[in-house]
Backbone bond lengths (Angstrom), bond angles and torsions (degrees), N, CA, C in turn:
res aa  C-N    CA-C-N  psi(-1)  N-CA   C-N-CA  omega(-1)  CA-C   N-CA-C  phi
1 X - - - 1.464 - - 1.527 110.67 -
2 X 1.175 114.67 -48.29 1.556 124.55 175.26 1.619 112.39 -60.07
3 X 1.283 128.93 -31.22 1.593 137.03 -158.58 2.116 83.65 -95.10
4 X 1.130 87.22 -43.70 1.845 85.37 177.25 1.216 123.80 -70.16
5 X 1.537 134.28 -24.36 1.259 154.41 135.08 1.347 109.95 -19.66
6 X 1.492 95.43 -85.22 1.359 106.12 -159.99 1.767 104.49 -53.60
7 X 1.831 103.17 -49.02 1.661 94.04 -167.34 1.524 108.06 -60.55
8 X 1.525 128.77 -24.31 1.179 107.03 -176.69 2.092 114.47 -92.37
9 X 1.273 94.60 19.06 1.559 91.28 173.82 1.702 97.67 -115.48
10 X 1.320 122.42 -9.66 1.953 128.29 170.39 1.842 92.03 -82.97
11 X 1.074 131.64 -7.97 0.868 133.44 -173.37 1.359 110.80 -88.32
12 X 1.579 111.39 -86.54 1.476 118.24 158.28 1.603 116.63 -22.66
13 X 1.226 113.43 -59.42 1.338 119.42 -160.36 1.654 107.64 -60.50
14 X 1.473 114.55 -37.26 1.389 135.05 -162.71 1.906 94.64 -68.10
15 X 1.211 82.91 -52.47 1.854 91.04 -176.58 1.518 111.16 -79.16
16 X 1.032 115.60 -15.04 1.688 112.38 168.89 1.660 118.03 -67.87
17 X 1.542 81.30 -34.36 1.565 95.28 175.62 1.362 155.21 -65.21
18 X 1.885 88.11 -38.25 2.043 126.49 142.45 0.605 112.45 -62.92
19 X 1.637 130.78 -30.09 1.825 111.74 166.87 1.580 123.10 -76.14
20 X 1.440 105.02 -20.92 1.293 116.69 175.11 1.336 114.33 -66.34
21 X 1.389 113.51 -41.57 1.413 132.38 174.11 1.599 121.50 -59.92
22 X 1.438 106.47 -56.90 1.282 110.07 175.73 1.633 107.80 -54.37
23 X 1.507 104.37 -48.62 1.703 109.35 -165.80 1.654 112.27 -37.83
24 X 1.701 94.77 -52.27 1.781 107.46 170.15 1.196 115.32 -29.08
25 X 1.624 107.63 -61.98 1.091 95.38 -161.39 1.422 121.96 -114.35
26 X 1.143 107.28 34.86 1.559 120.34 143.44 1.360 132.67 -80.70
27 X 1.622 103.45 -8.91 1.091 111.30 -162.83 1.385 101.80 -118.31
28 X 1.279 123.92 1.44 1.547 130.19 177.68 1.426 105.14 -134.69
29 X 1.280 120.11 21.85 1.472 132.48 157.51 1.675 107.43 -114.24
30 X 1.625 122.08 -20.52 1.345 117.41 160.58 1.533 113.53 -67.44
31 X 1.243 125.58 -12.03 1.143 141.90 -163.37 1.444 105.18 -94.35
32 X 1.528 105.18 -49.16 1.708 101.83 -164.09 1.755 103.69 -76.15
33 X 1.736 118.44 -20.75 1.346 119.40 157.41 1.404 125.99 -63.59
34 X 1.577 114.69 -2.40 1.565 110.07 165.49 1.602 89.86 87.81
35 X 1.642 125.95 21.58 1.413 117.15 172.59 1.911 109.19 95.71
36 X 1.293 85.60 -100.70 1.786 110.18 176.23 1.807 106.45 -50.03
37 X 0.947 108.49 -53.33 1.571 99.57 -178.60 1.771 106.00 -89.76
38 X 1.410 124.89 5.08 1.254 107.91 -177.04 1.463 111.86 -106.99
39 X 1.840 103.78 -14.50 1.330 104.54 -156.38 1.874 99.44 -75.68
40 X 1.006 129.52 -56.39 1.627 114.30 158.38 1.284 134.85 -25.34
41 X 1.090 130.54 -67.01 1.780 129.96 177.65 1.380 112.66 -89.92
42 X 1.439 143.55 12.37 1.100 143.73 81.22 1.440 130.27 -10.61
43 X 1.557 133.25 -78.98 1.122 120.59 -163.66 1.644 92.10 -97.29
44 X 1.355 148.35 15.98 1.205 139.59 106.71 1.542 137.12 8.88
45 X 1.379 75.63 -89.98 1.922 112.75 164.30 1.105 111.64 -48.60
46 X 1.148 132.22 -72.02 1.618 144.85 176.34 1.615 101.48 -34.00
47 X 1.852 113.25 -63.76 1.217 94.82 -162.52 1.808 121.67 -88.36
48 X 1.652 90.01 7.72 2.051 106.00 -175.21 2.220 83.83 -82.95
49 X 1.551 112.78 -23.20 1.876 86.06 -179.39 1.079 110.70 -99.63
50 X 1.476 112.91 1.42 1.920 114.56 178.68 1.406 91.43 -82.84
51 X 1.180 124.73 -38.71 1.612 123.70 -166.50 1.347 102.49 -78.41
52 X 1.140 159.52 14.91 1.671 162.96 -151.96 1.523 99.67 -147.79
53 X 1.583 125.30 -34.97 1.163 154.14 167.35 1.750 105.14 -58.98
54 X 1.027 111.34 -73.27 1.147 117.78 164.42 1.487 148.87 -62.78
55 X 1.150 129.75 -22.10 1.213 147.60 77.01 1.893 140.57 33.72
56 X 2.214 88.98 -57.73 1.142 89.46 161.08 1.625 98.24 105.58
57 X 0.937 119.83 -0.95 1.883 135.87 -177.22 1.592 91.47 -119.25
58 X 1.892 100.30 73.00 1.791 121.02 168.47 1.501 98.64 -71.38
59 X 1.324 140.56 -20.91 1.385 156.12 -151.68 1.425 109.59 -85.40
60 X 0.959 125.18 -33.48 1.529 125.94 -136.08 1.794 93.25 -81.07
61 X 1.254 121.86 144.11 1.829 109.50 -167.82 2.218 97.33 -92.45
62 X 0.991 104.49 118.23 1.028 112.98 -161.43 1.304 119.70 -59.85
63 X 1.371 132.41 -56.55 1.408 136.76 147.07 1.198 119.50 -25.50
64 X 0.978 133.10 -72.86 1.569 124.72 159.74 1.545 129.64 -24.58
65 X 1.157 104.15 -73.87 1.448 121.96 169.39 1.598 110.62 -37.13
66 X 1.571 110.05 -50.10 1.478 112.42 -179.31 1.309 126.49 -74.03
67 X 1.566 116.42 -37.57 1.533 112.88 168.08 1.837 102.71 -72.79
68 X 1.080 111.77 -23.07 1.701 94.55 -175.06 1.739 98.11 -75.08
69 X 1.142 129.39 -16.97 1.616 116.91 175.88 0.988 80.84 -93.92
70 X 1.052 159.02 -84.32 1.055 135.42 -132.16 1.806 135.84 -83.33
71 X 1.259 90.64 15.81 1.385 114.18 177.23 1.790 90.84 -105.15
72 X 1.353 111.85 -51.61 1.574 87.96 -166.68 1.528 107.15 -100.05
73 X 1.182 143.21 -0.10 1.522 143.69 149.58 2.112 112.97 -65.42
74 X 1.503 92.88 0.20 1.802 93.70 -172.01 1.879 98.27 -62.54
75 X 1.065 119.58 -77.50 1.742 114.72 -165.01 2.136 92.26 -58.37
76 X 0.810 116.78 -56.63 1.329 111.69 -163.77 1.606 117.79 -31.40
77 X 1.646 91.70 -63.46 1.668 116.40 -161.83 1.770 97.77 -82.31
78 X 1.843 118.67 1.59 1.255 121.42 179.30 1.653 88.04 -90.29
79 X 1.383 141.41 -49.78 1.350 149.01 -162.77 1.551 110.74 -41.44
80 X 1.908 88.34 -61.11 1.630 110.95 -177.72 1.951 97.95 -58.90
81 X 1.267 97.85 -31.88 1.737 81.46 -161.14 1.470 100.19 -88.95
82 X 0.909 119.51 -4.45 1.844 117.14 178.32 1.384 92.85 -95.03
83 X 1.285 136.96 -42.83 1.396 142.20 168.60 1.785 115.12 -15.51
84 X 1.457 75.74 -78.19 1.715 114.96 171.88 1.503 105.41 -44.89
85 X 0.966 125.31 -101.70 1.422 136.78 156.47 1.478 130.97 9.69
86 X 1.755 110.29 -47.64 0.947 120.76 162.62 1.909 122.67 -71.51
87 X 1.312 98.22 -45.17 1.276 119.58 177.86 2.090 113.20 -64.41
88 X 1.584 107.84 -12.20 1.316 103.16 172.63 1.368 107.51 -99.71
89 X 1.732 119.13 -15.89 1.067 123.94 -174.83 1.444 103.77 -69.38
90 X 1.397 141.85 -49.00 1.137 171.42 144.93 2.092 101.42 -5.40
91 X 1.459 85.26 -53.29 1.798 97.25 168.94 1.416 107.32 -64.86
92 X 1.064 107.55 -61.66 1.615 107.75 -168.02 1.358 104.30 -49.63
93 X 1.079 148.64 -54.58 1.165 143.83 -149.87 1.509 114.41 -87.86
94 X 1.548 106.78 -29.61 1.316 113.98 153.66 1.349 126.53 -33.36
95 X 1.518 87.14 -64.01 1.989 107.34 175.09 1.209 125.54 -51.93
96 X 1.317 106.75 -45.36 1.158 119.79 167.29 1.652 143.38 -61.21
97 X 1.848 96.65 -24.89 1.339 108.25 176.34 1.325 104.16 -99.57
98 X 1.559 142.38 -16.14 1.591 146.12 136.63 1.204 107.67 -50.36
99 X 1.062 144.32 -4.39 1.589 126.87 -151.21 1.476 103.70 -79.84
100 X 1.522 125.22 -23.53 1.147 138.15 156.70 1.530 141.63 -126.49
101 X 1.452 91.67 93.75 1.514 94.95 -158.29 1.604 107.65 -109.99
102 X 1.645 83.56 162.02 1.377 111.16 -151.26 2.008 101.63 -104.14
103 X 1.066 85.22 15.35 1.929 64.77 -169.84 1.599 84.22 -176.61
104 X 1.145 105.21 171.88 1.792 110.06 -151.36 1.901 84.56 -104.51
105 X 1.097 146.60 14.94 1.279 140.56 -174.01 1.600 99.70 -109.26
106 X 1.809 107.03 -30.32 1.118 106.32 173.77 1.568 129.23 -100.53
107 X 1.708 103.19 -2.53 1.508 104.00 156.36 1.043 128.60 -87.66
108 X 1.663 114.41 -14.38 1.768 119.58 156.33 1.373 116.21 -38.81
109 X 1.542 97.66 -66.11 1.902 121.92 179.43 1.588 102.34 -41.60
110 X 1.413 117.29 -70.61 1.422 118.94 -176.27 1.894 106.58 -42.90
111 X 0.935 100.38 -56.60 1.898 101.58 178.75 1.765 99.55 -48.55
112 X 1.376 89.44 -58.25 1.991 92.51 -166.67 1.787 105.10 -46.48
113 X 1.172 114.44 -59.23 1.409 113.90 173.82 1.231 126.62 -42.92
114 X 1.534 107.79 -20.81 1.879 102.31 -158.34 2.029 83.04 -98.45
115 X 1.147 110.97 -15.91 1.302 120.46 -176.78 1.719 106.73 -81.32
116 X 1.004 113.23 -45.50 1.810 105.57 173.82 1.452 103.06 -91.45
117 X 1.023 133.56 -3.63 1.663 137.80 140.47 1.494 110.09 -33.38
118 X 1.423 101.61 -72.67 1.370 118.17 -177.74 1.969 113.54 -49.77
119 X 1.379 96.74 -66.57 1.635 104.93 155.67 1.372 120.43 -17.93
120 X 1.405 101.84 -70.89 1.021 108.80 176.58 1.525 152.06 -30.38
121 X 1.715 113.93 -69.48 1.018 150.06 92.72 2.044 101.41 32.43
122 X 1.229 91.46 -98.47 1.591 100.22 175.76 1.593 121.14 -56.61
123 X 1.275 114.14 19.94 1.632 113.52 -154.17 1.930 84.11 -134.22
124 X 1.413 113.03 -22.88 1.587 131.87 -178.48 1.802 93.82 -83.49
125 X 1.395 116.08 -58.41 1.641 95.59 -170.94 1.501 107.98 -79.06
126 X 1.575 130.42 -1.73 1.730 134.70 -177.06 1.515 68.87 -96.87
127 X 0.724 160.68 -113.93 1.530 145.53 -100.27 1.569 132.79 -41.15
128 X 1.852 97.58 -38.48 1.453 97.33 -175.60 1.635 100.22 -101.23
129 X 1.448 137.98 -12.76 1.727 104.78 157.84 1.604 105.25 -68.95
130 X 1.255 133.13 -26.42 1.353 117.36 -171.61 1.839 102.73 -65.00
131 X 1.950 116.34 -53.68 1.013 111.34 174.44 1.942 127.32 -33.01
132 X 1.391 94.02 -46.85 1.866 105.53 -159.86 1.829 77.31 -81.22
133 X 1.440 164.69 -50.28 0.925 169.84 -142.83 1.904 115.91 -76.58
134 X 1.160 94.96 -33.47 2.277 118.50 -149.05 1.184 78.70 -128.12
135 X 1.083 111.71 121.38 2.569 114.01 141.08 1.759 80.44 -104.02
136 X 1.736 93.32 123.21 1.481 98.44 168.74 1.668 79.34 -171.16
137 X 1.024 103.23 160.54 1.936 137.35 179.17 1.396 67.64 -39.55
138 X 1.741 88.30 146.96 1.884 127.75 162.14 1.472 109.85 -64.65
139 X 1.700 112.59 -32.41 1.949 91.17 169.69 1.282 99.38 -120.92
140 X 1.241 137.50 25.76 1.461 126.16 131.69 1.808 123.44 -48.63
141 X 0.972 138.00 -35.02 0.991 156.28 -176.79 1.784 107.25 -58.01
142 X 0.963 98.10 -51.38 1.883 95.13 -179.23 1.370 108.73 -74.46
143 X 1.804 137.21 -17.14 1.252 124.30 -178.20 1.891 91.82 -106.10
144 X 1.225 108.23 -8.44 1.620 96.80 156.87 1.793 136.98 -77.49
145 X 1.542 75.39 -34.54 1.651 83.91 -177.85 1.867 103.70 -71.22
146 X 1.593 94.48 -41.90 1.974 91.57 -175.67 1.442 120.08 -50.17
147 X 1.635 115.78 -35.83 1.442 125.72 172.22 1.349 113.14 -49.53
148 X 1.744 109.18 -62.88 1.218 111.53 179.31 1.353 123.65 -58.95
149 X 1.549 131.98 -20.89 0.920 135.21 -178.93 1.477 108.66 -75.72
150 X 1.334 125.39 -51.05 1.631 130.03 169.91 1.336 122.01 -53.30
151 X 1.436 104.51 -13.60 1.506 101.97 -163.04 1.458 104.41 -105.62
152 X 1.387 87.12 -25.73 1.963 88.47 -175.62 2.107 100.82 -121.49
153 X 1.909 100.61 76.79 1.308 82.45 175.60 1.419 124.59 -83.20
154 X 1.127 142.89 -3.30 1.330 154.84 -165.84 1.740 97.27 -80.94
155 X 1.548 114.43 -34.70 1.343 126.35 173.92 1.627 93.70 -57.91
156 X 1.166 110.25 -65.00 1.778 101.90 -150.22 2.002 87.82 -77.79
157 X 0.832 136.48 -22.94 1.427 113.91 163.70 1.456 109.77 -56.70
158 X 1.298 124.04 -47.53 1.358 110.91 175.90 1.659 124.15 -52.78
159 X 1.365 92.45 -32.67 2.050 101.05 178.51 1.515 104.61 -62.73
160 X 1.503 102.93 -63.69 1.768 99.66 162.23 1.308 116.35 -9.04
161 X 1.584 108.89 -86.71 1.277 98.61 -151.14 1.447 115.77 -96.93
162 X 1.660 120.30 14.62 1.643 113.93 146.09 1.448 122.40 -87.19
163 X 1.243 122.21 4.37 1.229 113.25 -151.78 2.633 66.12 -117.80
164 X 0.861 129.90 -38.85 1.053 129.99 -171.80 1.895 110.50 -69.62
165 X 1.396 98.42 -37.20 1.515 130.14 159.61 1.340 115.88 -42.25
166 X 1.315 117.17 -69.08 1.374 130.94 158.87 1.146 121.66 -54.78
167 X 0.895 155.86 -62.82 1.539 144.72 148.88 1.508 128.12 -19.90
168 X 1.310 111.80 -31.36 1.201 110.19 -163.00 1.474 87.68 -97.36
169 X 1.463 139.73 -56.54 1.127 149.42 158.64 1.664 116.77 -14.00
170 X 1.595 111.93 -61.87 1.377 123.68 166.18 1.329 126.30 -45.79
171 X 1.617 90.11 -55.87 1.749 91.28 172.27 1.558 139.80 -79.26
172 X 1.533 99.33 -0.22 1.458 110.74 157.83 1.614 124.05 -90.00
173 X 1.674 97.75 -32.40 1.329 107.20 173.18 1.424 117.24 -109.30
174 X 1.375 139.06 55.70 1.536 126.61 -167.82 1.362 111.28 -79.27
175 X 1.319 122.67 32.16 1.465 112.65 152.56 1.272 113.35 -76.59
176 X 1.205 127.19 -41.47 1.397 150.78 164.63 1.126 110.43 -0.28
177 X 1.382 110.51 -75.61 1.322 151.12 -165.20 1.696 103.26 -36.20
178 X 1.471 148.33 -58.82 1.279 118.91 170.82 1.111 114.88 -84.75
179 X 1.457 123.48 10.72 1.748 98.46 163.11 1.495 106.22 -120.04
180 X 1.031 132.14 -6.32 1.790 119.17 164.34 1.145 111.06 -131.84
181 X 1.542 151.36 16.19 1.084 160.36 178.15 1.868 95.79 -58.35
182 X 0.899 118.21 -53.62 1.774 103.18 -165.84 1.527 102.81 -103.08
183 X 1.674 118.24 -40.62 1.259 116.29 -155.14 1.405 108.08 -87.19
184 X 1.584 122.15 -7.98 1.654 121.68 174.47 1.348 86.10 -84.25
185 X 1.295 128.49 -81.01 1.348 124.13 -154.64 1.679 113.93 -53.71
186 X 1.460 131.63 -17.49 1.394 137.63 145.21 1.000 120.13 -39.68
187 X 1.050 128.05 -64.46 1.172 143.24 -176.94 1.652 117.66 -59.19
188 X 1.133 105.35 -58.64 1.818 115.99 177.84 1.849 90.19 -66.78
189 X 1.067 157.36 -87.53 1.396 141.28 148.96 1.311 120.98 16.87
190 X 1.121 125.79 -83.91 1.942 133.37 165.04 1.315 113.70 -34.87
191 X 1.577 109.12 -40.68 1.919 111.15 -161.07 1.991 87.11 -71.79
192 X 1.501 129.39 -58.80 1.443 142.22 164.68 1.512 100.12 -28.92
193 X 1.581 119.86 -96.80 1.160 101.35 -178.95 1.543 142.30 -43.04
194 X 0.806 137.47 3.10 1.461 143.41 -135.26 1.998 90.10 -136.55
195 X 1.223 102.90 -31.58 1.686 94.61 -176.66 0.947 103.00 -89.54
196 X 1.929 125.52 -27.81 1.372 149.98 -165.91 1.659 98.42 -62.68
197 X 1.622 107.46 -47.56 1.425 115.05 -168.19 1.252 98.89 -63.21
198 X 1.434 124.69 -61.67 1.019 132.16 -131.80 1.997 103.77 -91.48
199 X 1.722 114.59 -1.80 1.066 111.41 157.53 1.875 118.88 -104.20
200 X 0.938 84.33 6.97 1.793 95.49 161.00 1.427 120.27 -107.61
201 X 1.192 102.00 -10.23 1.093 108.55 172.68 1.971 128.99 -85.23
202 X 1.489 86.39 -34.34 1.516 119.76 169.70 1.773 104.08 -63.43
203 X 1.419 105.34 -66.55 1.638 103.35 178.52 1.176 125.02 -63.16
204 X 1.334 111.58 -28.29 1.590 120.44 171.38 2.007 111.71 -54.79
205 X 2.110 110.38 -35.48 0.863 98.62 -165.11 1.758 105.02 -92.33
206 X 1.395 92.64 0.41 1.842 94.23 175.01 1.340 127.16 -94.91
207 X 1.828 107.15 -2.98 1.152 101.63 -170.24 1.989 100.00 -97.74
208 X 1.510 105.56 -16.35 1.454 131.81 -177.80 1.683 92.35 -71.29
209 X 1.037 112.55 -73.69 1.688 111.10 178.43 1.472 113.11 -45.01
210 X 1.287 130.01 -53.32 1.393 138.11 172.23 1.406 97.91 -46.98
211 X 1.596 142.41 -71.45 1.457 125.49 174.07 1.173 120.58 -37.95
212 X 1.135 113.67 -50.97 1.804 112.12 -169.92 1.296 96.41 -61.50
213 X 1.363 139.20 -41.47 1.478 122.61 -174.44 1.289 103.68 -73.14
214 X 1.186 136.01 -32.30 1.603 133.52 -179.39 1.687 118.03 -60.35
215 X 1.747 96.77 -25.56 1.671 111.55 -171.23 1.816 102.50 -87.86
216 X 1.185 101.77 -24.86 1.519 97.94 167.35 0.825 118.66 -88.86
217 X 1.644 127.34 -48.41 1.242 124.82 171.11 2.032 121.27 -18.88
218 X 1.487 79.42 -58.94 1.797 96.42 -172.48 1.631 92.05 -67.28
């Protein structure tokens, strides 16, 4: 009972510790991009070793693994994030030009905006398990992630309320913050997506098999 104890608290502890680790250095690889260009292929990286992690590949030597994504996801995962970026800028100004409205067609609009705001928003933390998940075109990715997001809403309630979890957690505890700030909440994120994929992935392959029998059939 005691040898089972202990291995499952060398256990915990071991993995508390890779998250501690990874967190670092997500956070001093956003850095070596000068911030703006690091914060994408950075948290890339982070979520391509939570996903290998999850997965079940505890092995993989982490440093390594992370500068090699993140050396070759650098222009790509910069595209998607200037993509992105541009496309929230696009919100803001929306908001901003409703922000005082004059007529009830344009306080609809002001609501509608603050509402694909929100969308939005949630379409930024689905992006990178779908990214580390999909090799597909740099703006393929936003009409992938929206599918997945509609299709699996019980998923994005779950993002809700870890990603709401985390916050509240942080801001009581912000010591936290450079050693589990990205790589716990990555991680609890990846473990969701990752079952999410993998039952769309399942129906996707039954509804493909179901045609082919229909194409012979005929």
């Amino acid at each position: 009972m005691d040898n089972q104890y202990m291995d499952g608290f060398y256990k915990f502890s071991f993995m508390f510790a890779r998250l501690a680790y990874l967190n670092i250095l997500w956070l001093l690889f956003i850095l070596l991009g000068l911030g703006i260009f690091g914060f994408f292929p950075s948290t890339v990286a982070m979520f391509a070793i939570v996903r290998q992690w999850v997965k079940g590949n505890r092995d993989i030597p982490v440093f390594q693994t992370f500068w090699l994504t993140y050396k070759k996801e650098f222009m790509k995962s910069n595209l998607l994030g200037i993509s992105y970026g541009f496309i929230g800028l696009i919100l803001y100004v929306d908001i901003l030009y409703f922000s005082s409205p004059s007529s009830a067609v344009m306080l609809v609009l002001y609501y509608f905006f603050w509402v694909v705001t929100f969308i939005y928003l949630l379409l930024g933390v689905f992006l990178f398990p779908v990214y580390v998940h999909y090799q597909t075109k740099w703006w393929n990715y936003f009409k992938s992630t929206i599918l997945l997001m509609f299709m699996n809403p019980l998923v994005v309630v779950a993002f809700i309320l870890i990603i709401a979890s985390s916050v509240i957690i942080l801001r009581a505890l912000p010591g936290l913050i450079p050693v589990f700030a990205g790589s716990v909440t990555a991680y609890a994120l990846m473990m969701i997506s990752y079952k999410a994929f993998n039952k769309v992935e399942a129906f996707t392959k039954v509804r493909n098999d179901e045609d082919k029998k229909d194409t012979l059939t005929v």
